[in-house]
C-alpha positions as protocol buffer text, in pm:
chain_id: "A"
residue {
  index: 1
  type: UNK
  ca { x: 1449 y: -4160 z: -19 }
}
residue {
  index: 2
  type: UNK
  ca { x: 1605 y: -3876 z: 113 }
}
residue {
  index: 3
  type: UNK
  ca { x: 1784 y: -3571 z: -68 }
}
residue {
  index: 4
  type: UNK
  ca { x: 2136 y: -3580 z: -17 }
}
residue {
  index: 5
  type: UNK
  ca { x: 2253 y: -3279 z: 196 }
}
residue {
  index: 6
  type: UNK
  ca { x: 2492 y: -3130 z: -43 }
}
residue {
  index: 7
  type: UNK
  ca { x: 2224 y: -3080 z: -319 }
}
residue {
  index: 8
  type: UNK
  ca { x: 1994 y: -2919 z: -94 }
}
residue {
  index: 9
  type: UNK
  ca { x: 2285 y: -2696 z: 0 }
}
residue {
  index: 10
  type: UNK
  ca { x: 2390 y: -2611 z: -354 }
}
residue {
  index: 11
  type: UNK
  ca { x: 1968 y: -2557 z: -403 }
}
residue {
  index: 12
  type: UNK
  ca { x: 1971 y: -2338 z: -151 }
}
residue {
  index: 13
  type: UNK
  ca { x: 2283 y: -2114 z: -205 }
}
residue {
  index: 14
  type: UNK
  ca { x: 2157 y: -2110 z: -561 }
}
residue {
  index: 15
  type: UNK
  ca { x: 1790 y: -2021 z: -488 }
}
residue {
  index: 16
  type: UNK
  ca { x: 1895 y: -1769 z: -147 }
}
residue {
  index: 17
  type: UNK
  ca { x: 1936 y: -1474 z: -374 }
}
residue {
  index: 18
  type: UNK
  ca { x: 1590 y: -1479 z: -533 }
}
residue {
  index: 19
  type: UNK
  ca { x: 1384 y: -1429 z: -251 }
}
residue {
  index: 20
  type: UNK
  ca { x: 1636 y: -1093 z: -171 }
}
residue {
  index: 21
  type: UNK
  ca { x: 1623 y: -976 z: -516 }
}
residue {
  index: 22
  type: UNK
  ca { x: 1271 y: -1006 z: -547 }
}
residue {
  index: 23
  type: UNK
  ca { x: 1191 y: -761 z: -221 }
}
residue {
  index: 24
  type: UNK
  ca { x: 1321 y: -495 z: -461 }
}
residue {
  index: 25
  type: UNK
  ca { x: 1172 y: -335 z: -812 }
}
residue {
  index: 26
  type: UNK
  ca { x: 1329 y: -624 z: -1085 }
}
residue {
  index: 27
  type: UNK
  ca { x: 1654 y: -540 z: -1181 }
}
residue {
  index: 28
  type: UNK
  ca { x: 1700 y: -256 z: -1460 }
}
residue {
  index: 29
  type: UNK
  ca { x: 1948 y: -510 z: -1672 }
}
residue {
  index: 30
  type: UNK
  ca { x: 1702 y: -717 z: -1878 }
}
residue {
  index: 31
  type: UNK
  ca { x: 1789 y: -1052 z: -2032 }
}
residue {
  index: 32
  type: UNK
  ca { x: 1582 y: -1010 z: -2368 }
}
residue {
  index: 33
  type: UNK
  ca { x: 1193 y: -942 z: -2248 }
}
residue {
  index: 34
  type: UNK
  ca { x: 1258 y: -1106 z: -1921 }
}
residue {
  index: 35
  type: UNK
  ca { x: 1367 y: -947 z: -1576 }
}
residue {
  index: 36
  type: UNK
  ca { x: 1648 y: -1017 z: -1384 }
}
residue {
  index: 37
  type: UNK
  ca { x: 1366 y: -1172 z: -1143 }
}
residue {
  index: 38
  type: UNK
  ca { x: 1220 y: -1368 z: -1405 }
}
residue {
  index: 39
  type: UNK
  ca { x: 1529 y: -1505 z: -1519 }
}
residue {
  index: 40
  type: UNK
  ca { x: 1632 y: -1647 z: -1165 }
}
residue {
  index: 41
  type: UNK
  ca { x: 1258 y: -1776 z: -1082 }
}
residue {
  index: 42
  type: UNK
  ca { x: 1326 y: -1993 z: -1409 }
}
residue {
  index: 43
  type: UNK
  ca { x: 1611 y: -2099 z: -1303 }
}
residue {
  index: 44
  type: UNK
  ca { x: 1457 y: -2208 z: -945 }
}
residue {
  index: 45
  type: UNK
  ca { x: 1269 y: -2389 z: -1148 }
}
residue {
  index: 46
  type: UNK
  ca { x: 1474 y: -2597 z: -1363 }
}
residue {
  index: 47
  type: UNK
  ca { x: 1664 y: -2652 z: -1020 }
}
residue {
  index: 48
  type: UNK
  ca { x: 1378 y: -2802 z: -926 }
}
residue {
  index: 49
  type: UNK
  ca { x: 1344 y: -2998 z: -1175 }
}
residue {
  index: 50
  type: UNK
  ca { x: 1660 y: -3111 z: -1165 }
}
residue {
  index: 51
  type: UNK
  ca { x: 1642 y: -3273 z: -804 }
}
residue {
  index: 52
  type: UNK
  ca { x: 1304 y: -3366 z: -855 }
}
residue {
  index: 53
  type: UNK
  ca { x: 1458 y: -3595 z: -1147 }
}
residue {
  index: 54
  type: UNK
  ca { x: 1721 y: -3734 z: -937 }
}
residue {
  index: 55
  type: UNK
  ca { x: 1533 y: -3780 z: -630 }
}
residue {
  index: 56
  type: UNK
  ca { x: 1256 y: -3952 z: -799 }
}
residue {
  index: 57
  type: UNK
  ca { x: 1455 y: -4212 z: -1008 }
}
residue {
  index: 58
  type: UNK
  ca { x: 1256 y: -4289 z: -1313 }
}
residue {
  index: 59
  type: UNK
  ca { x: 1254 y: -4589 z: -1538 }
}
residue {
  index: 60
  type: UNK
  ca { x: 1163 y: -4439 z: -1900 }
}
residue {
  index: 61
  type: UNK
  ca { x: 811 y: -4517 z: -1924 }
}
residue {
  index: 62
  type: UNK
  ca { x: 758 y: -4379 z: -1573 }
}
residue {
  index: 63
  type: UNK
  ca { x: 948 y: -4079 z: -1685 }
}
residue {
  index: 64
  type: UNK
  ca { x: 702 y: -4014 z: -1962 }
}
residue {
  index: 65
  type: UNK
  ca { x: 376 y: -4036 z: -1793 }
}
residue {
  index: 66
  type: UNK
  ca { x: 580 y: -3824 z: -1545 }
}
residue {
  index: 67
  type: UNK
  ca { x: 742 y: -3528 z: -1645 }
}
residue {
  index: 68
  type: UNK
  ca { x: 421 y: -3385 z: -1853 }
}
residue {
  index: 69
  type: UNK
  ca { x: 226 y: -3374 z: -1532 }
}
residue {
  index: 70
  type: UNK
  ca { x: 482 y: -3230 z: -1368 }
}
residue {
  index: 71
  type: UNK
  ca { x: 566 y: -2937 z: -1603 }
}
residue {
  index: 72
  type: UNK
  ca { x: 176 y: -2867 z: -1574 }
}
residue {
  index: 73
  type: UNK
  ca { x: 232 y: -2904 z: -1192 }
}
residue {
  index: 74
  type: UNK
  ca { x: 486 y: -2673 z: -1213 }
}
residue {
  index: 75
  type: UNK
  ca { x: 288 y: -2383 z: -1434 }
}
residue {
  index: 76
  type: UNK
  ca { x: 25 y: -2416 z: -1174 }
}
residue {
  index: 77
  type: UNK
  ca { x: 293 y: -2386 z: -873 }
}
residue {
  index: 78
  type: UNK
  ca { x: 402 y: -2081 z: -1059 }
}
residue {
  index: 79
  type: UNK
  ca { x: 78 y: -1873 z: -1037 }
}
residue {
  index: 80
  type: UNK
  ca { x: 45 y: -1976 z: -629 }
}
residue {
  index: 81
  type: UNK
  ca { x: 413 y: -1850 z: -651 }
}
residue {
  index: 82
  type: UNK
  ca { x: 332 y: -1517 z: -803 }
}
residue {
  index: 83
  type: UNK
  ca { x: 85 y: -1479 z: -532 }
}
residue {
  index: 84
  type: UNK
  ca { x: 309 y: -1565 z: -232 }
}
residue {
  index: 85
  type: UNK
  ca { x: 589 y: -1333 z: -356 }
}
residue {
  index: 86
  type: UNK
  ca { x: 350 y: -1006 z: -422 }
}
residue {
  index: 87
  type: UNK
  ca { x: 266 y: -1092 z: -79 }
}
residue {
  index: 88
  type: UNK
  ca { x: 602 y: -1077 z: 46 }
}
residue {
  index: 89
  type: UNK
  ca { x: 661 y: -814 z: -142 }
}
residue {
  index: 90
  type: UNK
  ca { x: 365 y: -598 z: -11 }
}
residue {
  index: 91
  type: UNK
  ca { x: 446 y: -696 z: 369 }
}
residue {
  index: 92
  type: UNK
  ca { x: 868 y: -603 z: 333 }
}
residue {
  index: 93
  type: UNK
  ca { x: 685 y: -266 z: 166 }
}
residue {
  index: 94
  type: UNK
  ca { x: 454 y: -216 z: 491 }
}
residue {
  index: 95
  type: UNK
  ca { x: 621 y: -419 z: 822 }
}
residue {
  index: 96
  type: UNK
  ca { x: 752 y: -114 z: 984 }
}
residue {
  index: 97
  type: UNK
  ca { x: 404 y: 53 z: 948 }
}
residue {
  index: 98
  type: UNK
  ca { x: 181 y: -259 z: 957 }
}
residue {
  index: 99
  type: UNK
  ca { x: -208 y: -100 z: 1075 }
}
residue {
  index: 100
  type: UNK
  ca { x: -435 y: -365 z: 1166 }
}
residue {
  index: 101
  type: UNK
  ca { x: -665 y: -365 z: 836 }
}
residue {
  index: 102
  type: UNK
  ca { x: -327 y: -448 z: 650 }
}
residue {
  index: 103
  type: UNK
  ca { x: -204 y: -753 z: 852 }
}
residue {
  index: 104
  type: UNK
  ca { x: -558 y: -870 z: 820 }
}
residue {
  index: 105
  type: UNK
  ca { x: -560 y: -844 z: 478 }
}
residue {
  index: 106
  type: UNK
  ca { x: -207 y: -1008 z: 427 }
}
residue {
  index: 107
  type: UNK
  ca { x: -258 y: -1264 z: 634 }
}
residue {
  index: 108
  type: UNK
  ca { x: -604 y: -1335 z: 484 }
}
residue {
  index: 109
  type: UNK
  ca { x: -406 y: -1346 z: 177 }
}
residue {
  index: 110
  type: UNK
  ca { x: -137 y: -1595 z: 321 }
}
residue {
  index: 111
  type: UNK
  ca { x: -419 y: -1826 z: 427 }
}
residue {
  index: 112
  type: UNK
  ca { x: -594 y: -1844 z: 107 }
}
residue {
  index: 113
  type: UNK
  ca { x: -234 y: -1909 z: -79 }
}
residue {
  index: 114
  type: UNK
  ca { x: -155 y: -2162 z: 158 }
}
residue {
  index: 115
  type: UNK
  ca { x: -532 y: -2286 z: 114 }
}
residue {
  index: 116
  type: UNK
  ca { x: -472 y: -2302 z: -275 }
}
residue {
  index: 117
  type: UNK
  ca { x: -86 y: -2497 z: -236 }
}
residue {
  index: 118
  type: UNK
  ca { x: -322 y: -2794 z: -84 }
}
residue {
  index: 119
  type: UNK
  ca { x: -567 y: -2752 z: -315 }
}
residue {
  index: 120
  type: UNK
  ca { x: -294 y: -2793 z: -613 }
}
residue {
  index: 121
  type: UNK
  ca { x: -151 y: -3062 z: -419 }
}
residue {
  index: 122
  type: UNK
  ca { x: -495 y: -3292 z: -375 }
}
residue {
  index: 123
  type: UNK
  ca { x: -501 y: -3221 z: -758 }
}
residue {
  index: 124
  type: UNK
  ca { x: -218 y: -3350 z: -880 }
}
residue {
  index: 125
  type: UNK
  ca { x: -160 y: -3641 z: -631 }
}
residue {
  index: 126
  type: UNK
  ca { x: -460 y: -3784 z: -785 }
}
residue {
  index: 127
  type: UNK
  ca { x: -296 y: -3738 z: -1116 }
}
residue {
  index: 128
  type: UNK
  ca { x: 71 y: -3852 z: -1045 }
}
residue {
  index: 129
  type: UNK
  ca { x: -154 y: -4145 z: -888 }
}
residue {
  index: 130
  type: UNK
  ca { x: -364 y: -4215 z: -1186 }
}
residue {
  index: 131
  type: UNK
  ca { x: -42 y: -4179 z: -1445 }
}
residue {
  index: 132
  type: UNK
  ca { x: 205 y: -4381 z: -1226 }
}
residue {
  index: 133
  type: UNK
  ca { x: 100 y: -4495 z: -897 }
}
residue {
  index: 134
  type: UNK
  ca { x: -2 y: -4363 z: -531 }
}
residue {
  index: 135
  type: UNK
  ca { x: 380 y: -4462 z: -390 }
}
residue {
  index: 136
  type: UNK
  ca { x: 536 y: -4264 z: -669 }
}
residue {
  index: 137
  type: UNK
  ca { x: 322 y: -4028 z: -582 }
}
residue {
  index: 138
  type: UNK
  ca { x: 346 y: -3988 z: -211 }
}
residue {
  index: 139
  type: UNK
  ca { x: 716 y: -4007 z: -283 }
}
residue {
  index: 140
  type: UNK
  ca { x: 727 y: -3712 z: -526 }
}
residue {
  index: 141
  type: UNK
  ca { x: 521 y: -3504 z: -280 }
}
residue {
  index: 142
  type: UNK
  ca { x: 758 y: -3580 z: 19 }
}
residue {
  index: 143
  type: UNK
  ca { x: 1100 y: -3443 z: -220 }
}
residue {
  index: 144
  type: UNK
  ca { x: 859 y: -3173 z: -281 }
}
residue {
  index: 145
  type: UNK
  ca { x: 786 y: -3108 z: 48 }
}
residue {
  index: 146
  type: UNK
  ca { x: 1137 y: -3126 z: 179 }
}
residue {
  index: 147
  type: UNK
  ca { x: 1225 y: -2860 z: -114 }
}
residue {
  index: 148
  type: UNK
  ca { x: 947 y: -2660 z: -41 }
}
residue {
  index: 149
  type: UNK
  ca { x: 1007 y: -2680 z: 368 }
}
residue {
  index: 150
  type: UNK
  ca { x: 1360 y: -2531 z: 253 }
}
residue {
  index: 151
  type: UNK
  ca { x: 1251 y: -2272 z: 55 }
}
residue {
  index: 152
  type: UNK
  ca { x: 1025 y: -2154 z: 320 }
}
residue {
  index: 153
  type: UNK
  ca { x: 1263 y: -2153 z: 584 }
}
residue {
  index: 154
  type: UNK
  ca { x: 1492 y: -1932 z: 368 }
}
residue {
  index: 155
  type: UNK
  ca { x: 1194 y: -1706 z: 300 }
}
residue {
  index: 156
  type: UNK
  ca { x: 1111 y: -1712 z: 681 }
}
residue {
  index: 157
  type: UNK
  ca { x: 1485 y: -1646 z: 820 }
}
residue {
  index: 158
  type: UNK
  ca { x: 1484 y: -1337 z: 671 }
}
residue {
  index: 159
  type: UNK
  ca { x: 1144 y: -1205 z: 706 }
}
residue {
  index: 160
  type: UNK
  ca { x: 1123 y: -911 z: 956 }
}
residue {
  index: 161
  type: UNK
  ca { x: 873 y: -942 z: 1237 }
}
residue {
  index: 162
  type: UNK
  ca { x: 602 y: -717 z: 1294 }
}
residue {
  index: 163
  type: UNK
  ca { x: 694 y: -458 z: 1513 }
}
């Protein structure tokens, strides 16, 4: 099934901001305990979610063997998440003076995260599989993937190069 083109547009436009916000310090205005980074990362989230739900088309027992695995999937996603945007976070604080022993150690760092994302993924294919079936899984991994793939190429289009 593929993702309609307006919701990925709306996904992105909503989500564009959060990889920009999060190159700087979190925002001083706090909502309650949470950051202004925190905030929007949840909301990513629940945008997720959200097309996840619609792409995936779920009768109700499928939905409840679903959606537990998934908010676990999610939690998991978030920690390899964390990781990815310290990462990006270190490299916009270092590109324009990038020594060698640095862009080792990030992309060292890049490799193991994306080492861990397939990792996470092997994991929970075999549970979506187990819970539902291998074709509902395959087909929640491709939405995922296309989301993902968008994501990244936000991240990626504004990511300086090394000079």
């Amino acid at each position: 099934m593929k993702i309609a083109v307006p919701i990925l547009i709306r996904f992105l436009i909503l989500t564009g901001g959060l990889f920009v916000v999060s190159q700087a310090q979190a925002s001083p205005e706090n909502f309650g305990m949470q950051t202004y980074e925190e905030v929007l990362r949840a909301d990513l989230r629940a945008k997720h979610a959200e097309m996840i739900g619609r792409a995936m088309q779920l009768s109700g027992k499928q939905a409840e063997a679903f959606w537990p695995i998934f908010r676990d999937y999610q939690k998991d996603l978030k920690k390899l998440n964390d990781e990815k945007l310290d990462i990006l976070k270190e490299y916009y604080g270092n590109y324009e003076k990038l020594t060698e022993e640095k862009a080792y150690e990030l992309a060292e760092r890049v490799l193991d995260y994306d080492a861990g994302r397939i990792k996470l993924k092997r994991y929970y294919f075999k549970r979506f599989s187990k819970a539902l079936s291998p074709q509902t899984a395959v087909k929640f991994f491709q939405v995922d993937n296309q989301i993902q793939a968008l994501v990244d190429l936000q991240i990626l289009s504004e990511l300086p190069l090394v000079k």
